[in-house]
N, C-alpha and C positions, 0 to 999 in steps of 0.2 A: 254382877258388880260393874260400877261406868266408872271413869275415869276423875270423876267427884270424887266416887267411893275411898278412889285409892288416895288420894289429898292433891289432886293435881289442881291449879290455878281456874278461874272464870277464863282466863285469860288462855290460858295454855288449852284449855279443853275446846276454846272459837277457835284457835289455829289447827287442830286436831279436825275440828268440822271442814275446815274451809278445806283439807287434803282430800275429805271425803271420810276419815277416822274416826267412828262413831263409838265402838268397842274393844276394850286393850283387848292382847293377844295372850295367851295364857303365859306367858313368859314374864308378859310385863305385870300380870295380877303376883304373879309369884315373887317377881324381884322388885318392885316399886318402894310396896311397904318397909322394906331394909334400908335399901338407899337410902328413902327420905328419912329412917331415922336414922342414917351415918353408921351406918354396919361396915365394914368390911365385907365383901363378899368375890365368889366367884361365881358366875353368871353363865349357864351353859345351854343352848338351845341349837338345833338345826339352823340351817343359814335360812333366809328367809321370815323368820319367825318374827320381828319387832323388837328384836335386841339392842338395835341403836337407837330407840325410844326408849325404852326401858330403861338405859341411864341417863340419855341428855334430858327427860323430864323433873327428874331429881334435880339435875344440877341446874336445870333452868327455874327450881321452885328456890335455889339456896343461894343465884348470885343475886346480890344488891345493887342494882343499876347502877344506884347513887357514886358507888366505890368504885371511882377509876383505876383500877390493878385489876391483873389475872388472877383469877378465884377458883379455877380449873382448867386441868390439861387431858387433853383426849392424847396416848399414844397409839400409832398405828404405823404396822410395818410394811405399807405399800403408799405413794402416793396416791394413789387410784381410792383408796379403802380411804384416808384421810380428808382426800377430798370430798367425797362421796358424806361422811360425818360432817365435814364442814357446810356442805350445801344445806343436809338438813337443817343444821344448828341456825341456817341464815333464813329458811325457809318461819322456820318457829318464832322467831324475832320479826319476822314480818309481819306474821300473819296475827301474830297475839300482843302486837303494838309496844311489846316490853324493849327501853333501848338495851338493847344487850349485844354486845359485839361480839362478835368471832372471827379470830385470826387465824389462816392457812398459814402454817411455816414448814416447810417440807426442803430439802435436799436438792440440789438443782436449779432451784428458782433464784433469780437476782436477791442477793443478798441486802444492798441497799434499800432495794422498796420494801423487804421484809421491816428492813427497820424504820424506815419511814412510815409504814404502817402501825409496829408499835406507839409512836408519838403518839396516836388518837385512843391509847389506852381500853385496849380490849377486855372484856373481862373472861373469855374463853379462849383457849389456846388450842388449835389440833395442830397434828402433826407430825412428823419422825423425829424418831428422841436424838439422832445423832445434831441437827439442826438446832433441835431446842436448847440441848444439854449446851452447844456453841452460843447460840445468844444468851443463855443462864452465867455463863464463862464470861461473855463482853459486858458485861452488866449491862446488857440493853433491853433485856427480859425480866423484870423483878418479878419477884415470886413470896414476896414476903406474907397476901393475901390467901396464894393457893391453898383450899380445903380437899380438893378432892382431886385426887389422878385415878384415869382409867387406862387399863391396859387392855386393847380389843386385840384381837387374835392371838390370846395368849398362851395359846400353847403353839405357836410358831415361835415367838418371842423372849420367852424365858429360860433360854441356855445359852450359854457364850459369851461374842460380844455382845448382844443384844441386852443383855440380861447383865452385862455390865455397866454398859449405858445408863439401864433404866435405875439402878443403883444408884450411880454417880448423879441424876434427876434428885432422885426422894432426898440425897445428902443435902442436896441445895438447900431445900424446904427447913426452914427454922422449927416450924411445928409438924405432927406427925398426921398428914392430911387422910382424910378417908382414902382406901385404896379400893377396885374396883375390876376385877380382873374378869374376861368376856371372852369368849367360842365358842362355834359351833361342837365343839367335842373337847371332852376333861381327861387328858393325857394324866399318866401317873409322875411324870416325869414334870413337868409345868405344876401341876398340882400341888407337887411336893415344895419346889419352890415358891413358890405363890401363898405356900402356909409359913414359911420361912419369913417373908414377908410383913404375911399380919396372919399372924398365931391365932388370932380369935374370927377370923372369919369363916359368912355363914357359908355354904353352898346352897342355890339355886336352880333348878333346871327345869326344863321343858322341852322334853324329847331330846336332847342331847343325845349323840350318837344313836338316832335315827335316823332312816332313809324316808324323804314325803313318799306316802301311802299313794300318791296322784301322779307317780312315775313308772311310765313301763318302759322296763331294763330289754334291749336286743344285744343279740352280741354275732358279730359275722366272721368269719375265720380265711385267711388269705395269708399270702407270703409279704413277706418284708418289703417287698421290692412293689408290689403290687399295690399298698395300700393309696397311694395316691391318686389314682384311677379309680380304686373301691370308694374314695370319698364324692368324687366327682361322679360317678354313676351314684350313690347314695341322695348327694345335692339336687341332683338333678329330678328324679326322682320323686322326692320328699318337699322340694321346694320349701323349705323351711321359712315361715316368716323372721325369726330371729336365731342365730343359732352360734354356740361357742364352741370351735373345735381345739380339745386340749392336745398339748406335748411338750414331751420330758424337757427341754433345753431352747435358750434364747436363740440358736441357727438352726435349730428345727423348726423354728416360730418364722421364719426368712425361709427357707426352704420350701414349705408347704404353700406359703403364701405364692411365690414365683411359681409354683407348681400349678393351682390354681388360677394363676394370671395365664398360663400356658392356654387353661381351659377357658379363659372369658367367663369365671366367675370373679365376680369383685370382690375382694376380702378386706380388711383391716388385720394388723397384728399389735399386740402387744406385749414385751417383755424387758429385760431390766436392761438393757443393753442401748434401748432408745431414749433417746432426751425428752426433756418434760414436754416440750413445748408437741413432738413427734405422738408422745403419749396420747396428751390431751385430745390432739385431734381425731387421731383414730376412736377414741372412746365419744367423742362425738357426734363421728358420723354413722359408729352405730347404735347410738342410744337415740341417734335422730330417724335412723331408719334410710341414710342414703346408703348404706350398706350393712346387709344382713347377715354377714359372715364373719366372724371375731373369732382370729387364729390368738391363743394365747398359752402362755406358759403359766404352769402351777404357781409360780412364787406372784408374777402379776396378776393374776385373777382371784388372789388371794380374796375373801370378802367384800367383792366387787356382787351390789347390790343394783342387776339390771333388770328394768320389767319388762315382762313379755318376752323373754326366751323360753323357746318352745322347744329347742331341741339342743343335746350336749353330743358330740361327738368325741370319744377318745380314741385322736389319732394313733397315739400312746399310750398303752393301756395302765392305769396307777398302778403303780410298785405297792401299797397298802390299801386296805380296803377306807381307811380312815380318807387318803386323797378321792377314793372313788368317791365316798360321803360327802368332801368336800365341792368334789367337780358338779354333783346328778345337786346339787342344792340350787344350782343357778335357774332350776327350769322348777313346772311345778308348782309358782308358787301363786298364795293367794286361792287356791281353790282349782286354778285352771292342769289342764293337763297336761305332763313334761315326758318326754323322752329321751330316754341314756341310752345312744348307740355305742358299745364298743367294737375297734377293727383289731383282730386279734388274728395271732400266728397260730399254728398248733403246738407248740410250746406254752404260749400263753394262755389255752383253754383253764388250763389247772388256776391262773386267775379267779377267771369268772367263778369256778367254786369256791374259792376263798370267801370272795364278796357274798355270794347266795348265804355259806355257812357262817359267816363272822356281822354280819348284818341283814338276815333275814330278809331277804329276798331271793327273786327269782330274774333270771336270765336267761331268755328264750333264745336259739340258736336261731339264725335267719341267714334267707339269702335274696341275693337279687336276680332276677332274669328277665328280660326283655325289659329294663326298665320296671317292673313291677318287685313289690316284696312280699317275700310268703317266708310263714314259718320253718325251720329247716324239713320238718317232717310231713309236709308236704309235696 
C-alpha cells in the first residue's frame, strides 16, 4: 500500500518524494485511515517509527488554505519536541506548494512576536498548552475553526497540571474537535484518561513498547564516583559519530558536561533549566555535527527526533525499563545500527535484568582495557 492508497494528497505525496519518502511506515498504514476519517484515536508506536507523519498528513489533507483561522493544534510537552513537529509541518508546506501556515508558540519565547505572528492567520498551531491555553485567554488565538487537537507524548502529559491545562484547551473549543493522542508507549494510566476524554476512541499501534531489533544493548559496571572517566575512556574509544549521553537531573546535565570539558571532549547539553534561546543552540550545533556529544536530561530529550545517532550512553541508568525504551529509541533508526551503553554500579546490575525481562532483550556485560572493548567474559 503507497501513500495514494491511503488517501493522501498529489500534492502531499511530491513533498513526501522530495524528503526521499517513498513508502508510509507501518504505523502510518495503520493510523492514517482513522484520522482521515475523524476517529478519535490513540496512536502508539516506538520512537522513531513516522508517527509525526502519521497525523500531520491527515491534518494537512483537512485544512482549507482558503480559511484564515487555526484549524489545528499540535500539543507537545518539550519545546525541542514542538519545534521539531513545527519544522516538519513547514517542511510539507514547502515542499507540496499548499499555503498552509504553521505557528510555533511555546513558553519562553518573546511573547509579542508570538502575537504578531498570529496577525498572518495560521491555520496550524504547535506548541506548549500552557502558552496556547494564555493566548486562547487574550483572545489573540481564536479557536472557533479548530477540528482537531493532538496530544504527542501522551503518556508524559495526561496527569496533573498538564492534564489540566489540556482540559482547560478543549473547554475553549465551541465544537467537539477530533482528538488524537500519540507515544512511543500506552501507559494504563494516560490510557485511562485519554478514554475519559473521547469514550469512542480507536487504539492504533505498531510496535509500541518495543525495543528496535537494530540495537545492541552493553552494559559496564563501576563505582559512582568513577563513571565520569568510564565515559571518557568509553568516547574515546568508540569515537562515536553522534551520540546522546542520558542523566536523571538538570545539574547532573552541568556537571558531566564540565566533566567532559576537563577532558577536551566538546559536548552540548540540554535540560529545563536553560533558556530557549541556550536550548536552540545546543540542539543546533549537534544536529549540525559541530559537536557530537549531546549531555541531556530525560524530560528534554523527551521525543527529540535526531538522525544519525549512533550511540546512547546512560550516564544514569533509567529508574523504568519504559525510560530505558524511551532513551535506546533515539539510535537505530531507519534500518541503521544503534547502541545502548549502560554505566552501571553493582547495585544497579539488578537494573539491567529488569530491562532484559520486562522488554525482551539482552544486555551483554563489557569492559574496557587498554582502550579496547571486550565482552565481560572475555
Amino acid at each position: 500500500m503507497n501513500f495514494t492508497d491511503l488517501g493522501i494528497s498529489a500534492a502531499l505525496v511530491q513533498a513526501l518524494e522530495k524528503e526521499g519518502i517513498k513508502e508510509p511506515m507501518p504505523i502510518q498504514t495503520e493510523a492514517m485511515p482513522a484520522l482521515i476519517a475523524g476517529k478519535d484515536a490513540y496512536v502508539s508506536a516506538e520512537t522513531g517509527t513516522g508517527k509525526t507523519l502519521a497525523y500531520l498528513l491527515p491534518i494537512f489533507g483537512k485544512i482549507d488554505p482558503a480559511v484564515p483561522n487555526a484549524q489545528a493544534i499540535i500539543l507537545a510537552p518539550t519545546h525541542e519536541l514542538a519545534s521539531q513537529i513545527h519544522q516538519q509541518a513547514l517542511l510539507l508546506a514547502q515542499n507540496s506548494g499548499l499555503p498552509i501556515k504553521s505557528l510555533l508558540l511555546i513558553g519562553g519565547a518573546n511573547t509579542q512576536r508570538q502575537l504578531d505572528k498570529l496577525k498572518k492567520k495560521p491555520q496550524l498551531i504547535v506548541g506548549s498548552a500552557g502558552r496556547i491555553l494564555e493566548l486562547i485567554g487574550m483572545k489573540k488565538l481564536k479557536v472557533p475553526k479548530v477540528g482537531t487537537v493532538v496530544i504527542d507524548e501522551a503518556d508524559r502529559v495526561l496527569f496533573g497540571e498538564s492534564l489540566a491545562v489540556i482540559r482547560d484547551i478543549l473547554r475553549t473549543l465551541p465544537d467537539r474537535p477530533q482528538l488524537v493522542f500519540v507515544s512511543a508507549t500506552e501507559q494504563s494510566a494516560s490510557s485511562a484518561e485519554a478514554q475519559k476524554l473521547a469514550p469512542e476512541l480507536v487504539r492504533l499501534s505498531a510496535g509500541a513498547n518495543q525495543v528496535n531489533a537494530d540495537i545492541q544493548h552493553l552494559y559496564f559496571v563501576g563505582e559512582e564516583r568513577s563513571k565520569a572517566d568510564l565515559l571518557r575512556r568509553l568516547i574515546r574509544a568508540i569515537e562515536p559519530e553522534r551520540a546522546i549521553v542520558f542523566v536523571h537531573r538538570n545539574k547532573d546535565a552541568e556537571l558531566v558536561k564540565a566533566k567532559m570539558g576537563n577532558y577536551s571532549i566538546p559536548v552540548v547539553d540540554i535540560h529545563a533549566t536553560h533558556g530557549k534561546l541556550e536550548r536552540t543552540k545546543a540542539m543546533n550545533d549537534f544536529r549540525s555535527g559541530r559537536v557530537n556529544i549531546l549531555i541531556a536530561s530525560d524530560v528534554a530529550a523527551r521525543g527529540l527526533d535526531i538522525k544519525g545517532v549512533t550511540h546512547i550512553f546512560n550516564y544514569d541508568a533509567p529508574s523504568s525499563s519504559k525510560d530505558y525504551l524511551h532513551r535506546t529509541g533515539r539510535t537505530g533508526r531507519a534500518g541503521e545500527q544503534g547502541y545502548a551503553i549502560s554505566l552501571l554500579t553493582e547495585q544497579e546490575i539488578r537494573l539491567a535484568r529488569r530491562y532484559e525481562t520486562e522488554l525482551g532483550i539482552q544486555l551483554v556485560a563489557a569492559t574496557i582495557r587498554e582502550g579496547q572493548i571486550f565482552a565481560a567474559e572475555e
